[in-house]
C-alpha positions as CSV (number, residue, x, y, z in Angstrom):
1,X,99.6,99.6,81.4
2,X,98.4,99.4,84.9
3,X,94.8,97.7,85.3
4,X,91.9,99.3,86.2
5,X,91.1,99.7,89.9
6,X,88.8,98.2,91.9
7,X,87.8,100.4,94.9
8,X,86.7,98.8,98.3
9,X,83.1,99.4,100.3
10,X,81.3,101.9,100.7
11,X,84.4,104.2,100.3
12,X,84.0,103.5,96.2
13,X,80.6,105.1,95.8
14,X,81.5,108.0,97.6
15,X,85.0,109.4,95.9
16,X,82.4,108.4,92.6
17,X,80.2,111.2,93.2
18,X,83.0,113.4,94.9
19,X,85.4,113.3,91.6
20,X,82.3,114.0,89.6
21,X,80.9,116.9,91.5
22,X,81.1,120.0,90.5
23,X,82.4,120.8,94.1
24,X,85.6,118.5,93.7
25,X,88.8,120.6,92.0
26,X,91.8,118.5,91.8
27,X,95.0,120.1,94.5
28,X,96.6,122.4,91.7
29,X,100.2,121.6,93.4
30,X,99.8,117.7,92.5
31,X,101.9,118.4,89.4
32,X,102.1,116.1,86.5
33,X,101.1,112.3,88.0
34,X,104.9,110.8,87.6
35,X,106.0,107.2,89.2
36,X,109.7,108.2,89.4
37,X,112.0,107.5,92.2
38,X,113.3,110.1,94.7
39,X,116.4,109.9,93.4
40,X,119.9,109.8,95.6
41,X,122.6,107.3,97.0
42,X,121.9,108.2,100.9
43,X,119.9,104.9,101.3
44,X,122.3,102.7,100.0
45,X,123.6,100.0,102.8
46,X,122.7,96.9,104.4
47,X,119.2,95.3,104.6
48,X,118.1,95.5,107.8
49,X,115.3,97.7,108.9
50,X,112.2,96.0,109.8
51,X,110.8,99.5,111.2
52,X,111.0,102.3,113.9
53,X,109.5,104.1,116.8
54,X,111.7,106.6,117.0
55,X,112.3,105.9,121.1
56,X,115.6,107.3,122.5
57,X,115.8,103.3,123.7
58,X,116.3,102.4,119.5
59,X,119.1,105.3,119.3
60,X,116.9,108.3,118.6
61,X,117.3,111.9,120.4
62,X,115.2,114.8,119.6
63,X,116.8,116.6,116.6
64,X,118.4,116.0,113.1
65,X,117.3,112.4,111.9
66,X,120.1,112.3,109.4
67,X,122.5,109.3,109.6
68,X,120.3,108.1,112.7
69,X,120.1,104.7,112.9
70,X,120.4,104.3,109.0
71,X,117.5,107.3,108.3
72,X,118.9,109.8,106.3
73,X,117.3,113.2,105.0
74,X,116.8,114.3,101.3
75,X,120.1,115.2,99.6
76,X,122.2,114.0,102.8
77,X,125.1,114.2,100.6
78,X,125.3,117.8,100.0
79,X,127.2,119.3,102.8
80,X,128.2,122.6,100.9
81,X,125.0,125.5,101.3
82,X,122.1,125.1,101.7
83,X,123.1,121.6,102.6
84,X,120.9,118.5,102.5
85,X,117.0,118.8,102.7
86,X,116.2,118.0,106.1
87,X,112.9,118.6,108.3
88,X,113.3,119.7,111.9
89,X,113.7,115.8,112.8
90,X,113.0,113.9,116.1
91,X,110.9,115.8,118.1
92,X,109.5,114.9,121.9
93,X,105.9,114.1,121.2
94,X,104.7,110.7,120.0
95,X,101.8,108.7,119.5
96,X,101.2,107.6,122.5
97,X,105.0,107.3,123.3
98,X,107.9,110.2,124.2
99,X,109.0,110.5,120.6
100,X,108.3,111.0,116.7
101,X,109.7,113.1,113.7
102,X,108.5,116.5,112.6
103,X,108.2,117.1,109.2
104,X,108.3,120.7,108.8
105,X,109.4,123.8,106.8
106,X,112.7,124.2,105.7
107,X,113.5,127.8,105.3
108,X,117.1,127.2,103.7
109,X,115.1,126.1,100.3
110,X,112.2,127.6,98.3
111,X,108.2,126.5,97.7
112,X,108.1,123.8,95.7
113,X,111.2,121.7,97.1
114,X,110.6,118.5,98.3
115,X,112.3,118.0,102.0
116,X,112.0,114.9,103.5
117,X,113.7,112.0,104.6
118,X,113.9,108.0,104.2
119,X,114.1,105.1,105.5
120,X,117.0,102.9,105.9
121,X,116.9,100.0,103.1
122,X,114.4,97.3,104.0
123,X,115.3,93.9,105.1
124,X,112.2,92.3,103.1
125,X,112.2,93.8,99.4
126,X,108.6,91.9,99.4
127,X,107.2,93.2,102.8
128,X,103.2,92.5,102.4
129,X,102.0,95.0,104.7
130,X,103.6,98.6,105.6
131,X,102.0,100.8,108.0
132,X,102.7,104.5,109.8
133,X,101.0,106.7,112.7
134,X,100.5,110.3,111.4
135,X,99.6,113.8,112.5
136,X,99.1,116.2,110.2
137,X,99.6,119.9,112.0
138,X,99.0,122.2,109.2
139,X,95.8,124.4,108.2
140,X,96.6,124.8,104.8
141,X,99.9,124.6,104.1
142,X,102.2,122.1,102.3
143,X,101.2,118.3,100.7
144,X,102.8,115.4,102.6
145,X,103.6,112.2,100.4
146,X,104.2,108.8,102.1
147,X,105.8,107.0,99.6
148,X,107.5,103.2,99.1
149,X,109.8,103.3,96.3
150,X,112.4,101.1,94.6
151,X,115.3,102.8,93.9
152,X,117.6,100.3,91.7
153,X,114.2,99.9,89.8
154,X,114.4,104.2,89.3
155,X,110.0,104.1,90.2
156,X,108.4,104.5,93.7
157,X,105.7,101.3,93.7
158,X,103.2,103.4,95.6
159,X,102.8,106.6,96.8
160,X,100.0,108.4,98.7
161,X,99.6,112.5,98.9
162,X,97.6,114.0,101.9
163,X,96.9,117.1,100.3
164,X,96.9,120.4,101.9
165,X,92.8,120.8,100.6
166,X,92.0,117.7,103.1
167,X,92.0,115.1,100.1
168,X,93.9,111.9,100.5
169,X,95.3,110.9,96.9
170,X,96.6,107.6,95.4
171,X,98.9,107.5,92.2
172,X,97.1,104.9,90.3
173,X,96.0,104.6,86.6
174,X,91.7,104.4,87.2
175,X,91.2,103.3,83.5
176,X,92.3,106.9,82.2
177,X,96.4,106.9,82.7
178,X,98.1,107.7,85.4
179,X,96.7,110.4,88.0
180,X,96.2,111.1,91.1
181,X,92.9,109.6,92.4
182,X,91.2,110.4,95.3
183,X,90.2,108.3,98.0
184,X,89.0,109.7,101.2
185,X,89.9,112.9,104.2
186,X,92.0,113.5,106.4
187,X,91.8,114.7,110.0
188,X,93.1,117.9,111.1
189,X,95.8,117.4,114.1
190,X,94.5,113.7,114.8
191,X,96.7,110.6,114.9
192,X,95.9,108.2,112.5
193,X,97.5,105.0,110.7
194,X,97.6,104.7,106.9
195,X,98.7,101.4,106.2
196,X,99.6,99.6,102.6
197,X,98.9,95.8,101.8
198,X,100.8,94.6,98.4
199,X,99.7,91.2,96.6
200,X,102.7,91.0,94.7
201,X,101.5,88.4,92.5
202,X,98.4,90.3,91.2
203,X,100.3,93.4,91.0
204,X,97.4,95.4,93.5
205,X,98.2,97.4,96.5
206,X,95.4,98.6,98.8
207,X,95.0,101.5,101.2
208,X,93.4,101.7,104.3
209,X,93.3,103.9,107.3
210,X,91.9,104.3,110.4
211,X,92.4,105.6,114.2
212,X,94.8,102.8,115.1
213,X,96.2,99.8,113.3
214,X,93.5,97.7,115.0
215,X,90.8,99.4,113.7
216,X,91.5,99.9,109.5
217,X,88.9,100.5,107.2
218,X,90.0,99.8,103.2
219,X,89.7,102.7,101.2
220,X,90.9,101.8,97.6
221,X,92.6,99.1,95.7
222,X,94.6,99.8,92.5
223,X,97.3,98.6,90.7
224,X,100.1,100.7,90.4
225,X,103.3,98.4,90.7
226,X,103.8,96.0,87.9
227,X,107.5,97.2,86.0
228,X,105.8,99.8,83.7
229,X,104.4,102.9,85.6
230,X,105.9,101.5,89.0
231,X,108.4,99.5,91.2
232,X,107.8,95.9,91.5
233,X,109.3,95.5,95.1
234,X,109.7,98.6,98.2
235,X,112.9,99.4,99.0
236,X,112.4,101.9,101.1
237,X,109.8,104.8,102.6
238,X,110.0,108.3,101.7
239,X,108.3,110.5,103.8
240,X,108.4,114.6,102.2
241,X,106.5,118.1,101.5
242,X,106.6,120.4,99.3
243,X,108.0,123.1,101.5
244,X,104.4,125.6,101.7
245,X,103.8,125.6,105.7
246,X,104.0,129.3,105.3
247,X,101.4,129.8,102.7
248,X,99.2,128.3,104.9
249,X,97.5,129.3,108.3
250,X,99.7,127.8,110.6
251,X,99.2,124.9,113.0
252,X,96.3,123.7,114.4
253,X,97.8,123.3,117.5
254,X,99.9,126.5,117.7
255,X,103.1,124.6,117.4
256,X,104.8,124.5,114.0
257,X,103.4,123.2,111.0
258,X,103.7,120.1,109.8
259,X,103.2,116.4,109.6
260,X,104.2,114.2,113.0
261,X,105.2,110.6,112.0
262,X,106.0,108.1,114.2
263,X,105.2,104.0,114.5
264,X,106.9,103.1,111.2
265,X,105.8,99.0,110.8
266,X,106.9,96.5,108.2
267,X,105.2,93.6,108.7
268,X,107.6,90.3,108.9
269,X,107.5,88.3,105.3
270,X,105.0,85.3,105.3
271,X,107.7,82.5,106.0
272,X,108.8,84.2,108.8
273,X,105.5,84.1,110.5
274,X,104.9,80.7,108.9
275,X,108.4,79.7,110.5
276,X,106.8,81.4,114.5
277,X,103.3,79.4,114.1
278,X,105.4,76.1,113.3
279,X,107.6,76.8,116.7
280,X,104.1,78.0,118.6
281,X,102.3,74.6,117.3
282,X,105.3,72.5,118.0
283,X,105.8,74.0,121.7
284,X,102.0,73.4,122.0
285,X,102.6,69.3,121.3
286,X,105.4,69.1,123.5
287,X,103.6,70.5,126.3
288,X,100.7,68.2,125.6
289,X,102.6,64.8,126.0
């Protein structure tokens, strides 16, 4: 069984009150709270991916993501109609920069099926800290789930949902069994980083966003990966919706609907940063003699 949560600041008292109000109602498209993998081969390869910006000067033009640069889309396998699962892809409009990926409606498959796409396989199974720039573009359309997942373990080890209501959920167990808790809102057509910090050791991930990855604010700590309801390492990121754009009101912006993602960070393993301050501190004693 997971253990019992402990939310973070002032963050905690607030999604008290908003889950006990009459005025919360839980996103009726959340589905039955379930810790399994996305399932399929397409990420299967070497360990190398430390993260991407989705630049044309890491490989990247605008269009199809599949088999770019080891990112593949849902289903990449399935050449035969409708084919694989993909969103529209690399698009030219970043976070600052001249690129990120659209995650948008794919009108080959119904409501309901999840399109998305993944990472390639991460070089650091034990990656402490993940974090992503988002935009979500859509007034009422589809959920978009961010989601680090083991596959050879068949569970995801943590998996966020920013729901098409405005909620931000977390799958965690809060004392009650699994669900999907929430933690906070989300900004219409802002960029914003979500980031996830894992202690492996005490089984706990926490989530925190704000406008940049400077600026973070902790919204929640719980304690979904521990072998039972979740993976125990991240293999990789899924990124997916549940294909609604159209039930929605469109953009925002008047451009398609959808979630922009960009900035995709795995922060380097403890020994390699232990290994750069030794090398910093050693260069600093040379200079000094």
């Amino acid at each position: 069984m997971l253990r019992v949560v402990g939310r973070v600041g002032l963050m905690a008292t607030a999604m008290a009150v908003l889950a006990a109000s009459s005025a919360f109602a839980v996103n009726p498209r959340l589905g039955t709270p379930s810790a399994a993998a996305i399932p399929g081969t397409d990420a299967i390869g070497p360990r190398t991916f430390t993260g991407s910006g989705f630049e044309q000067s890491e490989g990247f033009n605008v269009g199809s993501i599949s088999a770019t640069q080891g990112w593949n889309c849902f289903g990449a396998a399935n050449a035969t109609p409708p084919g694989p699962r993909c969103p529209t892809g690399v698009v030219p409009k970043g976070n600052g920069s001249n690129q990120s990926v659209l995650l948008d409606q794919n009108f080959n498959f119904p409501n309901s099926t999840n399109i998305g796409i993944r990472t390639p396989v991460h070089k650091d199974f034990f990656v402490p800290t993940i974090n992503v720039d988002l935009r979500i573009d859509d007034n009422g359309g589809s959920n978009y789930n961010v989601s680090p997942q083991a596959p050879s373990q068949t569970f995801n080890t943590s998996r966020v949902v920013f729901a098409y209501t405005g909620y931000i959920y977390v799958l965690d167990d809060p004392g009650t069994g699994l669900a999907f808790v929430p933690i906070g809102f989300w900004t219409p057509d802002t960029w914003f980083t979500f980031q996830f910090d894992y202690d492996y050791a005490n089984e706990l991930v926490t989530y925190s966003m704000g406008p940049d990855k400077d600026n973070l604010v902790p919204l929640y700590t719980g304690g979904q990966f521990n072998g039972f309801y979740g993976g125990t390492q991240v293999e990789e990121i899924v990124f997916f919706s549940d294909n609604f754009q159209n039930t929605g009101s469109g953009s925002f912006s008047g451009g398609p609907a959808g979630v922009y993602v960009d900035n995709v960070r795995l922060k380097p393993e403890p020994g390699t940063l232990a290994m750069l301050g030794i090398g910093a501190l050693l260069a600093l004693r040379r200079r000094s003699r």
